[in-house]
N, C-alpha and C positions, 0 to 999 in steps of 0.2 A: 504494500500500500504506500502511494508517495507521500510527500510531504503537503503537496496541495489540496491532499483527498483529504489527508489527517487535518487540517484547520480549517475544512469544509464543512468535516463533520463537529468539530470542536464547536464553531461559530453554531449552526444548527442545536446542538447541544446548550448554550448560552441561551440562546433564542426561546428555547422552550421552557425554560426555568423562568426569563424572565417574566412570558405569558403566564403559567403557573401563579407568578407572583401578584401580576398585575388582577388576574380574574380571580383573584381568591381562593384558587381550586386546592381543597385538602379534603381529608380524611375526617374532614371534624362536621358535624352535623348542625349549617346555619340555623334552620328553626329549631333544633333542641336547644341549642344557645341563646335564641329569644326566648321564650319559652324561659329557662331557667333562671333569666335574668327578671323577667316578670315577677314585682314583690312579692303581689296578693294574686297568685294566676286563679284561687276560684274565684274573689270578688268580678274580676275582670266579664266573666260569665254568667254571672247573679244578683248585677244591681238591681234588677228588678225583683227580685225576691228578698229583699234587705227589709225588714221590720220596723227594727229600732235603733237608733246610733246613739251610745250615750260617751259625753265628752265630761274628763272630770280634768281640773287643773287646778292646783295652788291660789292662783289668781284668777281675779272675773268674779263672776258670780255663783261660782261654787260648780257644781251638779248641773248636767244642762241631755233631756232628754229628749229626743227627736223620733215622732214615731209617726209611724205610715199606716194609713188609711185607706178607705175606700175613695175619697173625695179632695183627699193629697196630706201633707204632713204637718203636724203640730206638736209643741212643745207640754211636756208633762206637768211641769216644774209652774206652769203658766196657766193652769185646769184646762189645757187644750187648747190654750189661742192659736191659731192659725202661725206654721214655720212657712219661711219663703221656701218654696221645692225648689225655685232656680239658684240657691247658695245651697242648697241640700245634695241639690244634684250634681254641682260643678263640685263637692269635695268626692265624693262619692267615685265619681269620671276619674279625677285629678289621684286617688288613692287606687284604682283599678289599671290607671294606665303606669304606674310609677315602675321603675326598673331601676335594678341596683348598678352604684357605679362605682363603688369601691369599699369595700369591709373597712370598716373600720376598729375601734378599741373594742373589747371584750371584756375591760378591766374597770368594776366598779369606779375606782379610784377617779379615771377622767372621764366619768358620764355629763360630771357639771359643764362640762368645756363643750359638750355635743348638746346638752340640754335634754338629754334621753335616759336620765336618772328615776328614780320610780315618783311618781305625781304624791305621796303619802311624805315626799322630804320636804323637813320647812322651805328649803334652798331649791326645790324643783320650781322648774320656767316651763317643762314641756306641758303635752298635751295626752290622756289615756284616751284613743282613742275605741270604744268596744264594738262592734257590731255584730250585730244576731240577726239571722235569716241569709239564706243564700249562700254564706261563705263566712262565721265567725271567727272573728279578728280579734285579736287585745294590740292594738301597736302604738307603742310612745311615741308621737311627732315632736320633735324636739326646733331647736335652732335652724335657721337659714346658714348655707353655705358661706361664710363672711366673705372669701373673694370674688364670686362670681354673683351671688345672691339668685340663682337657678337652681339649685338643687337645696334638700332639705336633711338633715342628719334622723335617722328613726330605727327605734330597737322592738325588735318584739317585747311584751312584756315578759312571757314567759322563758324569755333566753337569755344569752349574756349577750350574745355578738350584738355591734349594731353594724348599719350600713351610713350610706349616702346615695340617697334617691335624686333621679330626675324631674322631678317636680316640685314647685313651691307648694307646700303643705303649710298654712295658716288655719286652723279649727278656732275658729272664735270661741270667746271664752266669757263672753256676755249677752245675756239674753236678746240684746238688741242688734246683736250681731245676728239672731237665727229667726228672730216673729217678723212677719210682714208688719213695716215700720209703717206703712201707709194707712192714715184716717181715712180725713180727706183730701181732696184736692178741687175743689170749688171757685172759678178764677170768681173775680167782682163783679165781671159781665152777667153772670147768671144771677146775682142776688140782687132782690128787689129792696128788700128791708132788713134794720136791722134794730132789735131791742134789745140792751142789756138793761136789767132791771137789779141793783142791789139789794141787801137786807136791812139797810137805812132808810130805804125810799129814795135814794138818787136814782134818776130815769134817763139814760141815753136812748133816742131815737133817731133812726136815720133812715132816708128815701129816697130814693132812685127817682128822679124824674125826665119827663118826657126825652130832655135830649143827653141822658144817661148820665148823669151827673149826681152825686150823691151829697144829699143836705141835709142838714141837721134840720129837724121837725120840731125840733121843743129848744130853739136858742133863747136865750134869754134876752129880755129887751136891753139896749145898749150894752151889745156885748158882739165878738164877731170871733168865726173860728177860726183857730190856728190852720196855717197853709202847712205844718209841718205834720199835723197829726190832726188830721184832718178827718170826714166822715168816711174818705173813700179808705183808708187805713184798715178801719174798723170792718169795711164789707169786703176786704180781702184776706182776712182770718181765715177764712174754711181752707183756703188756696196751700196746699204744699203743708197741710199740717202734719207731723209725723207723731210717732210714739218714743219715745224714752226705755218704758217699762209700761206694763200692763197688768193687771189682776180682775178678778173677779166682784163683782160688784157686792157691796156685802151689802147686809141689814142696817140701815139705819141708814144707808147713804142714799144720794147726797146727800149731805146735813142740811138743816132747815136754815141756815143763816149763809150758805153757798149764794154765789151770785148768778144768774138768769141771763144766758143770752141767745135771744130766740129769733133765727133767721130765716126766712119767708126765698124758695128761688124760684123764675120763673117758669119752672116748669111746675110747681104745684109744691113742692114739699116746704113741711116745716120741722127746721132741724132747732131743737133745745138742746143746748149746751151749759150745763153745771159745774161751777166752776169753783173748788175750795183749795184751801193749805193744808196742810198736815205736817208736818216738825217742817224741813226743809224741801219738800214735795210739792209742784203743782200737778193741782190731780183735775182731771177732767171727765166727764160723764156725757152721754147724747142718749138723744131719744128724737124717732124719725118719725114724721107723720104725716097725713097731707094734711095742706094747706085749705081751710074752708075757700068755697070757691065766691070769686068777685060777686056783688051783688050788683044786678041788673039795672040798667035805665033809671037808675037814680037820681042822675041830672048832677050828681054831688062832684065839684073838682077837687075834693080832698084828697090829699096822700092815702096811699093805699095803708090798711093797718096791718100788725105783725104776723095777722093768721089771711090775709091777703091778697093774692101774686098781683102783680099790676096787668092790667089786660087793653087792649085798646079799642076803636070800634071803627065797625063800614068794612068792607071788601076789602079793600089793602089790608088792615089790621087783621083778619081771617086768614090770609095768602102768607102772611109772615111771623103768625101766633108760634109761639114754641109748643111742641108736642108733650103734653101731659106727662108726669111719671104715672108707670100700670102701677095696679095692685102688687102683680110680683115683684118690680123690682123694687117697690117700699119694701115688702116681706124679706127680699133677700139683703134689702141695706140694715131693716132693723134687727135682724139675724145678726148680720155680720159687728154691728156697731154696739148695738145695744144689752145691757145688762155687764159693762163691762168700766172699769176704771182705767184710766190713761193717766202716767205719770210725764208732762209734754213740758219740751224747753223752755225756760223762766220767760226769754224776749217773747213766745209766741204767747204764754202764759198774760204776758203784761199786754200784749198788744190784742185780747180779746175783753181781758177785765176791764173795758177800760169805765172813766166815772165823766159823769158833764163837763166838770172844770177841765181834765184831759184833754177835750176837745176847743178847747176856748184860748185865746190870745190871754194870757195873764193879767190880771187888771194892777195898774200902776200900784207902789206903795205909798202910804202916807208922805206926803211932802213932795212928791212929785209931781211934776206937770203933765 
């Protein structure tokens, strides 16, 4: 064999190593390697059979239990208030699709530094998270990867090893991080009136008129509203109100010295809102109903009052009426809202309570002009 044959074959020998190298081609089995690297491979095939996820941590608010129903997910801890599915189900996804990306410590000693220590230590930060039905799990989500902040460190509870996963794994750890935080959301356009009525007897009234402009109905003679906090303020309350925390409406509440603020929209409802303190707590209550309907050819050009929508008259006003709330969806708002206590942020708190003087330019002090 010459010399030219032998670095013919040499070269050709080079050549298929390096394809070899280039396509990946071994003896080792790609999908069993996926596969093995999958954290939770049964969850990945049984989020829909998952029951209950209970998340316990050091910090937060303690115990937080997330359970699945026929008609979607609610919190235990809360007598069932309604859990957002779409944070339930993005951890749920986010813990199914996770794959390990590198072992890490096994040794009690530096769990604090991973955050994957057991949730029972004063000094624990992570997360237990447990789930039952489909695929049960006990796994400690611990700390974010400090240099990349894409992966997350997690130990099984029952093991020593831990890992570091490819996904950001955050389990909230406050109730307000899992109930649907949404009251309401009612822009000013829809509301006609508004009455807040105190346990003093101060009376804020306010009304929408013809060219949608919203006035104070009971201003006092020589007196004129403040442009800053003003009546339209007050008929944007309902708009983007969220929750804090939530309970169960007890016995005896609201209390009888709560304050009254009763909003009329034009599609027909009337929404009571109950408003009290409690140590450092504003707590709020509603109750949904309709709205007695306008009363006919009256000839009267009064402002509408707080149990009636403003309505207008002749064919144009018929062609551009807003469509009534049905029966069911009062049923399904008073379902949803009603018999329940809202613990809501101080500003939206203050910016519903409001008192007459509230709405008024200040009146001079003694000795000024």
């Amino acid at each position: 064999m010459n010399r030219r044959l032998l670095l013919v074959l040499a070269l050709m020998a080079a050549v298929a190593v390096v394809l070899v190298t280039l396509t990946g081609r071994s003896d080792r089995d790609p999908a069993r390697e996926d596969a093995s690297a999958i954290l939770l491979p049964g969850l990945s095939h049984g989020i829909n059979q998952v029951e209950r996820i209970r998340l316990t941590a050091p910090s937060g608010d303690g115990v937080i239990t997330l359970e699945r129903h026929a008609d979607g997910w609610s919190v235990a801890e809360r007598d069932g208030y309604p859990a957002d599915a779409g944070k339930v189900r993005q951890l749920l996804i986010r813990l199914s699709e996770a794959r390990s990306l590198e072992e890490k410590t096994a040794d009690p000693a530096f769990y604090e530094r991973l955050g994957v220590e057991d949730v029972s230590s004063d000094s624990g930060s992570g997360v237990l998270v447990e789930i039952s039905g489909g695929a049960d799990t006990r796994l400690i989500v611990g700390k974010q990867e400090p240099r990349s902040g894409r992966g997350t460190y997690v130990r099984s509870a029952d093991s020593a090893g831990s890992l570091l996963v490819d996904q950001e794994l955050s389990p909230g750890t406050k109730i307000a991080d899992w109930v649907v935080r949404d009251i309401t959301d009612i822009p000013e356009s829809r509301i006609v009136s508004v009455d807040v009525t105190h346990a003093d007897g101060n009376v804020v009234e306010v009304r929408r008129d013809e060219s949608g402009a919203f006035k104070l109905a009971n201003l006092p003679d020589g007196r004129e509203v403040s442009a800053a906090n003003g009546p339209a303020t007050l008929a944007r309350t309902l708009s983007a109100l969220n929750l804090d925390d939530v309970r169960k409406l007890a016995e005896g509440e609201p209390p009888a010295d709560a304050a009254r603020a009763l909003f009329v929209t034009e599609d027909g409802r009337l929404i009571t809102a109950s408003l009290w303190e409690e140590t450092e707590e504003r707590l709020l209550a509603l109750d949904i109903a309709r709205a007695a309907p306008a009363p006919q050819d009256t000839g009267a050009a009064d402002a509408p009052s707080p149990e009636t929508p403003a309505t207008g008259e002749g064919p144009e006003a018929e062609e551009a009426a807003v469509a009534q709330v049905t029966d069911a969806e009062l049923d399904a708002e008073r379902e949803r809202l009603s018999g329940w206590v809202f613990r809501i942020p101080v500003w939206k708190y203050d910016q519903i309570n409001r008192r007459l003087e509230d709405l008024l330019v200040p009146l001079p002090e003694a000795g000024e002009d």
